[in-house]
Backbone bond lengths (Angstrom), bond angles and torsions (degrees), N, CA, C in turn:
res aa  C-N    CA-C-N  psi(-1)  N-CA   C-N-CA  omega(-1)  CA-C   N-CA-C  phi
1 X - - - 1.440 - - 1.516 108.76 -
2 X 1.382 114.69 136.30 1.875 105.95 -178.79 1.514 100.48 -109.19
3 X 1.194 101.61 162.89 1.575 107.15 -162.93 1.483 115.17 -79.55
4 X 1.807 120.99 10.76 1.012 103.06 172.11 1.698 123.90 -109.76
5 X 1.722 91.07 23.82 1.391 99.30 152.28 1.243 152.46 -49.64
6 X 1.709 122.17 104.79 1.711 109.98 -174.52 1.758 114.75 -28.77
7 X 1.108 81.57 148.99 2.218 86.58 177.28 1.665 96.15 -50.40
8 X 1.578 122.53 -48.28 0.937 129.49 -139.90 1.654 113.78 -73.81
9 X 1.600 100.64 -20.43 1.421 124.79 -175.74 1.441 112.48 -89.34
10 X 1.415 110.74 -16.12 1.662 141.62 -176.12 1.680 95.28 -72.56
11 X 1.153 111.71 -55.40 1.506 120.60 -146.41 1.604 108.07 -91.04
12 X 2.080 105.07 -26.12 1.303 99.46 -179.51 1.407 124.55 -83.01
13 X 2.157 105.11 -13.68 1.351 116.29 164.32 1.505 108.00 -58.06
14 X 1.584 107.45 -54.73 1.618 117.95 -164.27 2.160 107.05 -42.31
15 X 1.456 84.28 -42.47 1.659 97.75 175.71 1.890 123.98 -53.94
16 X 1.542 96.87 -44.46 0.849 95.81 167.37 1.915 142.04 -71.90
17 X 1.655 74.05 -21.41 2.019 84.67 -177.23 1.275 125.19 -83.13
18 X 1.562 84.01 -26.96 1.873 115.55 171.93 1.634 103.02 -50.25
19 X 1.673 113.13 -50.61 1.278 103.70 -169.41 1.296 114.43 -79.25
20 X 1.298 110.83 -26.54 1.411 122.34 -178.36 1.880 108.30 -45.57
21 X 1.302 97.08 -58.22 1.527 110.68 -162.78 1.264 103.51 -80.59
22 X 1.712 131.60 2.07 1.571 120.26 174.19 1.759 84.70 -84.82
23 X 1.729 111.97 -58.97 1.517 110.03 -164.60 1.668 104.52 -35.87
24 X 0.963 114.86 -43.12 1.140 103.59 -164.49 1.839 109.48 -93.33
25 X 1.128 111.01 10.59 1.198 117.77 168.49 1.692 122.24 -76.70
26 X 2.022 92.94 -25.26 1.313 108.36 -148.29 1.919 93.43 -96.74
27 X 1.411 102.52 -32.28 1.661 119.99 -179.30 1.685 86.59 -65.46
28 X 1.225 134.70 -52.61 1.799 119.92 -177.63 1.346 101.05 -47.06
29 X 1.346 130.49 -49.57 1.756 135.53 -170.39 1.454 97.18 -64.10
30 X 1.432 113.06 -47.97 2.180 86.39 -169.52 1.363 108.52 -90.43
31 X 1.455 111.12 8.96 1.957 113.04 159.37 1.444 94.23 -74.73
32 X 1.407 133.51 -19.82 0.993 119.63 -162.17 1.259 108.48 -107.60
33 X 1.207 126.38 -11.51 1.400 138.52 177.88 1.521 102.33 -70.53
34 X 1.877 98.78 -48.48 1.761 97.02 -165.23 1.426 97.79 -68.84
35 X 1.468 126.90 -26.25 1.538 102.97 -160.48 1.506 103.13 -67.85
36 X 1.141 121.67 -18.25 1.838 140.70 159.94 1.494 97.18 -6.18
37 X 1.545 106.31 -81.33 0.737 146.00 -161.85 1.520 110.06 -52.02
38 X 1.609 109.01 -70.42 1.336 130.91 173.46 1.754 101.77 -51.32
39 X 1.244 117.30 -40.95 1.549 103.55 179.74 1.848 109.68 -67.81
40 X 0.753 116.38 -4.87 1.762 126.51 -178.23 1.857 104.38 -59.84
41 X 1.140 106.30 -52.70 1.553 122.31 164.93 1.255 123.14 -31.88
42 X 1.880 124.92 -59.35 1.150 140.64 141.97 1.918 108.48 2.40
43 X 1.107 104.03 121.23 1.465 102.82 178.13 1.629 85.64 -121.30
44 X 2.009 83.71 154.45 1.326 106.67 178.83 1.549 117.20 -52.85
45 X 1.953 119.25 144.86 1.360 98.16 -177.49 1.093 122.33 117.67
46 X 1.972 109.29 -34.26 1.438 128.78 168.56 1.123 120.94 -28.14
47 X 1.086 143.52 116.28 1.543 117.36 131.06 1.204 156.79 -35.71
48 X 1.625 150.70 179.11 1.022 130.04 177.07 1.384 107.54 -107.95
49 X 1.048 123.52 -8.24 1.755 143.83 164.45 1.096 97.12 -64.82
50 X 1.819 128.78 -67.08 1.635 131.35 -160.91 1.481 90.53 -72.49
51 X 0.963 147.39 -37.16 1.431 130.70 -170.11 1.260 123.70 -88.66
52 X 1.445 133.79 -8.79 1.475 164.90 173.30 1.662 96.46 -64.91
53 X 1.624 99.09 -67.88 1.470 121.14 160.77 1.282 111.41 -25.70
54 X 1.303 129.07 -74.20 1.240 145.09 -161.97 1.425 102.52 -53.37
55 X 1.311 105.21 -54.31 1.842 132.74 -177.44 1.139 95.81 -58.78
56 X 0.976 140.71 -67.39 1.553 140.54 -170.70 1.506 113.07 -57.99
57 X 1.275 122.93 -33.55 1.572 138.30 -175.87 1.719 101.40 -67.54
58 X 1.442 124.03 -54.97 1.168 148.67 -178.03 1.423 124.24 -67.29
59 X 1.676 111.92 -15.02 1.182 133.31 161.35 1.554 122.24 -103.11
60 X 1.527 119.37 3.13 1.159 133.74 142.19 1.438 111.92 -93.98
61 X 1.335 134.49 33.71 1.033 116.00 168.95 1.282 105.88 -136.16
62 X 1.369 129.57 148.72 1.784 132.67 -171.32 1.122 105.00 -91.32
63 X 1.681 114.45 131.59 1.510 132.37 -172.46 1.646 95.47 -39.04
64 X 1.295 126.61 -71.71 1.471 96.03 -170.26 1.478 133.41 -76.09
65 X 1.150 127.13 22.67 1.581 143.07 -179.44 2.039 85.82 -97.56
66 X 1.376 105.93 -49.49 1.994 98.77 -160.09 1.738 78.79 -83.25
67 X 0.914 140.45 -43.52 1.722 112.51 175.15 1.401 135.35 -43.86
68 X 1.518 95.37 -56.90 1.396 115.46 171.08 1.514 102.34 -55.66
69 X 1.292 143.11 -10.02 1.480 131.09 -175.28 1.455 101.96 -108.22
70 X 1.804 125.04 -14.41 1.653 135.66 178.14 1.731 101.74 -80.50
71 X 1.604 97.98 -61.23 1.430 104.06 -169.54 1.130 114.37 -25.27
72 X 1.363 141.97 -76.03 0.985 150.04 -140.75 1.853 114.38 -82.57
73 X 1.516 114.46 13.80 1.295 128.20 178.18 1.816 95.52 -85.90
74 X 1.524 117.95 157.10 1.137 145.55 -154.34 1.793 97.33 -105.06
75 X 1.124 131.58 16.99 1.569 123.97 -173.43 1.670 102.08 -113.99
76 X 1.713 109.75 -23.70 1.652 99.09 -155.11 1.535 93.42 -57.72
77 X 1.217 100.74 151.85 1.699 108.30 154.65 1.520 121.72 -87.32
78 X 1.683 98.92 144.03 1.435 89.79 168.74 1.611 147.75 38.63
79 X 0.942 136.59 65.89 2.060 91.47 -175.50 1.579 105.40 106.48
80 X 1.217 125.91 -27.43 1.495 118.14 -174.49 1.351 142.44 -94.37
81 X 1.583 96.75 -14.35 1.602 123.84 -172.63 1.748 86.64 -72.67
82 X 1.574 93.23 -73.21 1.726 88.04 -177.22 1.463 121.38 -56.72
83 X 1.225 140.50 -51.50 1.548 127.86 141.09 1.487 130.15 10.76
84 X 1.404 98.92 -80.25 2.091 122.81 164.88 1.810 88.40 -27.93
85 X 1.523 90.44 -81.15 1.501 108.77 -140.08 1.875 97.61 -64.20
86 X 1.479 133.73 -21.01 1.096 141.07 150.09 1.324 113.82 -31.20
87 X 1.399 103.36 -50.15 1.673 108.92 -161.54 1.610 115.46 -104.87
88 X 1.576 103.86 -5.89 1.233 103.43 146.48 1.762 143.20 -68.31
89 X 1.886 98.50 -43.31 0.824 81.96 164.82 1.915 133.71 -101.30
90 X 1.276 103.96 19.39 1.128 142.07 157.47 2.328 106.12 -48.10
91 X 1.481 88.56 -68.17 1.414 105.07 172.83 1.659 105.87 -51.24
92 X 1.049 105.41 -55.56 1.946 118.75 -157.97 1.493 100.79 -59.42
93 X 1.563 102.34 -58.05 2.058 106.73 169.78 1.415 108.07 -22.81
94 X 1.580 102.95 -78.80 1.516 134.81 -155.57 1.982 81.15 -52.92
95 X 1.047 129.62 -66.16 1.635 121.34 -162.77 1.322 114.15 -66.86
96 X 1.203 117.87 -39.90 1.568 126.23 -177.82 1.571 117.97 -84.90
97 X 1.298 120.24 -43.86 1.102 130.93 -154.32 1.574 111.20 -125.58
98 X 1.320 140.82 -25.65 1.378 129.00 -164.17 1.387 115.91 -68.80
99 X 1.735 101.71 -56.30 1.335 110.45 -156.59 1.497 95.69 -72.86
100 X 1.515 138.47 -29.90 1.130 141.68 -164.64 1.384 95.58 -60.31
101 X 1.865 109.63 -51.09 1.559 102.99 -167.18 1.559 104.13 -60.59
102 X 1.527 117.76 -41.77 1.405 135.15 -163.59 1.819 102.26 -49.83
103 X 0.779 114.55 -51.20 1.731 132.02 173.83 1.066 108.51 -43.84
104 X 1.471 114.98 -71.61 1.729 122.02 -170.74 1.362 117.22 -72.05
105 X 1.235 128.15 -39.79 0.975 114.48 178.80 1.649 142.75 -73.74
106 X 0.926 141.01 141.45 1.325 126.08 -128.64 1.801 117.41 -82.69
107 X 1.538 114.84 107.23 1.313 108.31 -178.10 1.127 143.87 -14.25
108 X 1.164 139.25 125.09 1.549 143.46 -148.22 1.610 127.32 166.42
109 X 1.330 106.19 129.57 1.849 99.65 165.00 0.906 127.50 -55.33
110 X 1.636 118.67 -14.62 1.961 113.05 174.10 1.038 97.09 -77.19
111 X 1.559 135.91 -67.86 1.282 167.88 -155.81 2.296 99.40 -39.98
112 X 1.694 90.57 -52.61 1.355 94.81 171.58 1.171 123.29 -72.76
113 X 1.210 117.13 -55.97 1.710 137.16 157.18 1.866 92.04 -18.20
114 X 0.938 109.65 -84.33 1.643 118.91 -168.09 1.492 110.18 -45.39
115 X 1.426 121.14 -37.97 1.489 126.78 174.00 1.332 111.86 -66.74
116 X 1.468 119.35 -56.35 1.648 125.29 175.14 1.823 106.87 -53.31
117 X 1.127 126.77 -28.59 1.126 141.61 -154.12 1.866 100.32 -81.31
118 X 1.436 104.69 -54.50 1.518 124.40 167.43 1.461 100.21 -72.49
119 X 1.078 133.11 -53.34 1.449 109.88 168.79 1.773 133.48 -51.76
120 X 1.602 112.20 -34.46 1.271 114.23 178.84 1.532 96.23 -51.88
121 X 1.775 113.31 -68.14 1.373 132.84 -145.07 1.718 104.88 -42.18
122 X 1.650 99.38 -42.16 1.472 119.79 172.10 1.554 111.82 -49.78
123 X 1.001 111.95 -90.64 1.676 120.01 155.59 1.348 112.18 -5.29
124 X 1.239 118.33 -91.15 1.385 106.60 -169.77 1.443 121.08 -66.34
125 X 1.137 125.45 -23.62 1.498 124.96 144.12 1.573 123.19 -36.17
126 X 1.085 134.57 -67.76 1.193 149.57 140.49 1.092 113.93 -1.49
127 X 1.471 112.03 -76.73 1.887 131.08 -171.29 1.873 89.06 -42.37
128 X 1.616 98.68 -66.37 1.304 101.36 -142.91 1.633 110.35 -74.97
129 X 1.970 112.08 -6.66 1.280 93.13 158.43 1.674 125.74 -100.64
130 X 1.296 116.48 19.89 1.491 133.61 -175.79 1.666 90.39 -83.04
131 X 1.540 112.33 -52.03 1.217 101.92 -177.43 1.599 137.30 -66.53
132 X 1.913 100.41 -25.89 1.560 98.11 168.27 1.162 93.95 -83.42
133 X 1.108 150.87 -31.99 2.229 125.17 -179.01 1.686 110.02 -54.79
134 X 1.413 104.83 -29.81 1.192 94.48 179.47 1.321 120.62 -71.82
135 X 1.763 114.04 -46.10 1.458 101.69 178.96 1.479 109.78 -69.65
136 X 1.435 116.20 -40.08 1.462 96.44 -175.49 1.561 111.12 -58.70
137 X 1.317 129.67 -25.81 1.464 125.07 -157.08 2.475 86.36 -82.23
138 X 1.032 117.31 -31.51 1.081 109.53 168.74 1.915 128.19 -68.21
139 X 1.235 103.26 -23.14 1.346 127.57 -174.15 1.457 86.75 -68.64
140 X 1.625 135.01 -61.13 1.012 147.48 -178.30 1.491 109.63 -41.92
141 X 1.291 92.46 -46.91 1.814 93.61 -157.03 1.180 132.93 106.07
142 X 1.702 103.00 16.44 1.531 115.50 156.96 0.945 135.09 -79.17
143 X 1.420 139.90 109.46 1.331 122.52 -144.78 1.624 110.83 -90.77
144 X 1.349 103.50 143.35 1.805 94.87 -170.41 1.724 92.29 -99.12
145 X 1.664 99.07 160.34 1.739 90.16 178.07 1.413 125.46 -56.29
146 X 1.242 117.30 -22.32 1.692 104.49 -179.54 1.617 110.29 -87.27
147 X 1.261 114.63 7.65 1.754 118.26 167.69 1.499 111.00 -85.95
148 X 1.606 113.91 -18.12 1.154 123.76 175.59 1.695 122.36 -66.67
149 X 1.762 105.73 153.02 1.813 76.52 -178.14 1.544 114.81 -101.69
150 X 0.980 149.11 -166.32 1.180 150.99 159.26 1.594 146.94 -32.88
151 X 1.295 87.24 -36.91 1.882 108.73 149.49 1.314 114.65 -62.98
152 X 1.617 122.47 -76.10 1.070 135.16 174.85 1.337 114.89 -26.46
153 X 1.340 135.32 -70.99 1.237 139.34 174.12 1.140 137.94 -43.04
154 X 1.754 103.86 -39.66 1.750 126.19 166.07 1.783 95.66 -52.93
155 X 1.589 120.04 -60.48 0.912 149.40 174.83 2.112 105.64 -4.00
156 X 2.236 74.47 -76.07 1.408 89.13 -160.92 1.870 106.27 -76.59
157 X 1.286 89.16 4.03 2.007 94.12 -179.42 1.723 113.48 -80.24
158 X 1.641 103.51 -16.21 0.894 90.60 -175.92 1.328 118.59 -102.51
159 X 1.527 107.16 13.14 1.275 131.04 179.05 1.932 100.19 -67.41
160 X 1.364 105.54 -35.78 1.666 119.73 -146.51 1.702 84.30 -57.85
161 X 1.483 118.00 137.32 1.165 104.37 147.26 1.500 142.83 -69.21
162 X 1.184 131.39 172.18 1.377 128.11 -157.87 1.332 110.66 -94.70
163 X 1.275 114.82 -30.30 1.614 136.42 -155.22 1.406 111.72 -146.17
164 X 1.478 103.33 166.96 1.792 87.20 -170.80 1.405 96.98 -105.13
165 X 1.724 110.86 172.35 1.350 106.16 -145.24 1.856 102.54 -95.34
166 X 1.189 113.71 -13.67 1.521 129.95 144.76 1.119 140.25 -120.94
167 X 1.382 124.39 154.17 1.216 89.27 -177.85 1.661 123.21 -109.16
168 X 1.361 99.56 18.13 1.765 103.97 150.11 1.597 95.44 125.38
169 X 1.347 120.87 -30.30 1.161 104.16 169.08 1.172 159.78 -57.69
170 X 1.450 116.80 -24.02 1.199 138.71 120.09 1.316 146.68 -30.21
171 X 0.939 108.77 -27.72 1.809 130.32 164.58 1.463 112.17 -65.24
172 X 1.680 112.14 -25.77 1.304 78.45 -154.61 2.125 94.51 -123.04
């Protein structure tokens, strides 16, 4: 963007990236939902070392490689396999492909209109399958944090780290 952009042209990009980076805030949460799932495997007895392990294994692996290894379990309900795999490659577009198209193509209020537009459709897609993993992942007997009681939670807060785990320079 060059700086002799109206504010107004500033704010409708800002709108758009804004949404960009929640969707994809929300695709980190149902990686996090499935590992839900994937922690189910875990047999009694674990450790917190062997399961760290596990965690760490699962964070080398790309959302659709650890799907493709869930999918094929006998519990989804209905409607969800294709859902997942919807919103995978739903996810893959949005990382590989959006903003690239979003860039090139030639600036404009339709042009944005049409991007926010593919972003809602995403979104509420999303929302509404975050919400059946949840009940089904409760149906199961996974417990989501607000099933947890009050100890527990203090518990897992103090798990949170304090600081971030780089500090970015390296990343890039």
């Amino acid at each position: 963007m060059s700086d002799d952009q109206p504010e107004p042209e500033r704010v409708s990009q800002f709108i758009v990236y804004a949404a960009y980076g929640e969707i994809m805030h929300q695709f980190q949460v149902l990686e996090l939902v499935l590992w839900g799932f994937l922690s189910r495997s875990f047999k009694n007895g674990i450790t917190l070392e062997q399961g760290m392990d596990r965690v760490e294994q699962w964070n080398g692996t790309t959302f659709g490689q650890m799907w493709r290894g869930l999918r094929t379990q006998p519990h989804w309900p209905d409607g969800v396999v294709a859902e997942v795999d919807s919103a995978v490659e739903a996810r893959n577009h949005l990382a590989h492909h959006f903003l690239r198209e979003y860039f090139l193509v030639a600036p404009s209020e339709a042009h944005r209109e049409d991007g926010l537009a593919v972003l809602h459709r995403i979104a509420s897609r999303l929302d509404a399958l975050l919400d059946q993993l949840d009940e089904h992942s409760r149906a199961l007997g996974v417990p989501n944090v607000e099933d947890l009681d009050e100890q527990a939670r203090q518990e897992i807060e103090t798990l949170r780290p304090t600081t971030w785990f780089t500090d970015g320079t390296d990343q890039c």
